[in-house]
Backbone as CSV, one residue per row, in Angstrom:
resi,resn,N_x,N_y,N_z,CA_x,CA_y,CA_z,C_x,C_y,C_z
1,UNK,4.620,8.478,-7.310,4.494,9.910,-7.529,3.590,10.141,-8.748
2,UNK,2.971,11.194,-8.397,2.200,11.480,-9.724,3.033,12.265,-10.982
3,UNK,2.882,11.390,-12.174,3.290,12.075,-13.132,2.755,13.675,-13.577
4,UNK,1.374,14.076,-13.179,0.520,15.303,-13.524,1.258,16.148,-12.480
5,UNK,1.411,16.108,-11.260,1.500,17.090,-10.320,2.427,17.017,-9.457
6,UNK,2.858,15.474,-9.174,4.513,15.416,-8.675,3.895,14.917,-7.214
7,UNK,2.266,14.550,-6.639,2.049,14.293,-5.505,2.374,12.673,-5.118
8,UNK,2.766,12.920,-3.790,3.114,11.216,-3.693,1.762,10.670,-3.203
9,UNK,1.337,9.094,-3.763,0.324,8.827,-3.236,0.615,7.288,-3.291
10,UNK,-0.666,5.879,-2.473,-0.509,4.955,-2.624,-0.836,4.324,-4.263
11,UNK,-0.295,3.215,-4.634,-0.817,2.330,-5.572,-0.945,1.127,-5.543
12,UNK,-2.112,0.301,-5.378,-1.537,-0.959,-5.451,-1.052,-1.413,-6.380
13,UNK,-1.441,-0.629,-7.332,-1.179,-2.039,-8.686,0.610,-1.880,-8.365
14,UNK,1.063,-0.559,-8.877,2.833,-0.407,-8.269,3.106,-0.823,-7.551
15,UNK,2.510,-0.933,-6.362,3.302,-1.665,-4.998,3.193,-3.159,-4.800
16,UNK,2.416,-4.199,-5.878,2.245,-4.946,-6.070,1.402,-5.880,-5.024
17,UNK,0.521,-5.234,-3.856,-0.132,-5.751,-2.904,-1.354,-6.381,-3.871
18,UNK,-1.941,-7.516,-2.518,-2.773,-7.967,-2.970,-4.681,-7.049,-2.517
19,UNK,-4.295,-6.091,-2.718,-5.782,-5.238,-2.164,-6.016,-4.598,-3.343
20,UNK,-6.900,-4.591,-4.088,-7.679,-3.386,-5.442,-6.852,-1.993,-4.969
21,UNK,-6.372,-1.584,-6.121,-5.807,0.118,-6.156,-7.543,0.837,-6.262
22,UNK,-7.180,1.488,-5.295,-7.774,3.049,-5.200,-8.755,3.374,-6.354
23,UNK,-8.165,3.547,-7.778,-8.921,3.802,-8.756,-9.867,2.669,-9.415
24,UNK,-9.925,1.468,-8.999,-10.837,0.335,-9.066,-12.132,0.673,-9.189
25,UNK,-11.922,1.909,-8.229,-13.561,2.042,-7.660,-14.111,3.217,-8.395
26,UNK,-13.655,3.673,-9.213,-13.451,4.864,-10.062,-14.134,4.835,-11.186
27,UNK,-14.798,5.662,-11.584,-15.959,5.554,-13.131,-14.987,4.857,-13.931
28,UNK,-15.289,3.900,-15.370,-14.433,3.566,-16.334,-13.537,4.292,-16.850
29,UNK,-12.342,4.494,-17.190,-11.255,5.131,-17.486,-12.004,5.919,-18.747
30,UNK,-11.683,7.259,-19.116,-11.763,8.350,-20.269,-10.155,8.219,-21.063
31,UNK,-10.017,9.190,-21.774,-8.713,8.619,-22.411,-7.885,10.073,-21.882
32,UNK,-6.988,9.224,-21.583,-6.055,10.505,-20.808,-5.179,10.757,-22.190
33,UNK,-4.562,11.742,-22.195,-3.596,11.967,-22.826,-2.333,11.579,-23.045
34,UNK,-1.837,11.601,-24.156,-0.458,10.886,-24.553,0.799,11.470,-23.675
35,UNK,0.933,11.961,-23.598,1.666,12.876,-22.858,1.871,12.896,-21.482
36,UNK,0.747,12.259,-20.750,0.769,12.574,-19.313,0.334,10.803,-19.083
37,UNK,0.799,10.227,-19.660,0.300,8.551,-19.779,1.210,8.326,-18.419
38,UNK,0.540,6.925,-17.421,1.431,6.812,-16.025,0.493,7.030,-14.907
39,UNK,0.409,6.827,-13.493,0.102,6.923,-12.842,-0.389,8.156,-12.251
40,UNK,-1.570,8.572,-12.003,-2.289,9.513,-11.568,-2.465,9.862,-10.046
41,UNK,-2.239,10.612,-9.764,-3.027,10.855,-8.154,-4.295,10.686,-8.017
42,UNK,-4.872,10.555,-6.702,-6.162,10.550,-6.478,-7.038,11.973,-7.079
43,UNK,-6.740,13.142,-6.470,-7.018,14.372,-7.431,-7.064,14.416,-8.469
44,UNK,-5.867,13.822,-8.893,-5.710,14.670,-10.666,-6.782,13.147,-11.488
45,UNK,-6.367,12.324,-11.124,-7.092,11.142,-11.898,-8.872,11.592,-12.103
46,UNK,-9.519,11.970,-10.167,-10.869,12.304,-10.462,-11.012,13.825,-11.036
47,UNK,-10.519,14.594,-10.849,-10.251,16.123,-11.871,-10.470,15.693,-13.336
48,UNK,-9.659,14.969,-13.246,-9.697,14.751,-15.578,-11.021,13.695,-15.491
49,UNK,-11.543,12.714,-15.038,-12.785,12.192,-15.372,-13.835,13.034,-15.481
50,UNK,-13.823,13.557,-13.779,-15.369,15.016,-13.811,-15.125,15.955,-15.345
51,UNK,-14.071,16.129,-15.434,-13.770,17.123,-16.838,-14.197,16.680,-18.025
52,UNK,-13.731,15.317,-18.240,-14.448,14.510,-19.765,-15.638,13.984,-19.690
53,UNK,-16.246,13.651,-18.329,-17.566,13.459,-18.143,-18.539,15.035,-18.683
54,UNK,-18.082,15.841,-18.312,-18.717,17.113,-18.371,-18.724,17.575,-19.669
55,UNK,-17.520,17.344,-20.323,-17.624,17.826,-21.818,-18.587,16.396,-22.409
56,UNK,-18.676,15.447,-22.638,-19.529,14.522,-23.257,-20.916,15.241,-22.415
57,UNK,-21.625,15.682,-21.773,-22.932,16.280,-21.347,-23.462,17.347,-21.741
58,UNK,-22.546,17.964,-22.017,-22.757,19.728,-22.520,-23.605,19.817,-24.079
């Protein structure tokens, strides 16, 4: 489940399979916040990158 929004989604790294999680493929991690530290959804994870990507451009 996502800690940000409460959506259920897959993980590998949690589910402990042997296939790359989802976010592997994902720009290098930005720094999420203390607060919301934990597993992300697919949405909310690429939402907060496009967001800190955008403020470092401006």
């Amino acid at each position: 489940m996502c800690i940000r929004c409460g959506a259920e989604f897959g993980c590998a790294m949690r589910d402990r399979t042997s296939e790359p999680c989802w976010c592997a493929a994902l720009p290098p991690a930005v720094p999420v916040p203390l607060e919301k530290v934990g597993c992300w959804c697919p949405t909310c994870l690429r939402a907060h990158i496009e967001a800190e990507l955008a403020k470092r451009s401006s």
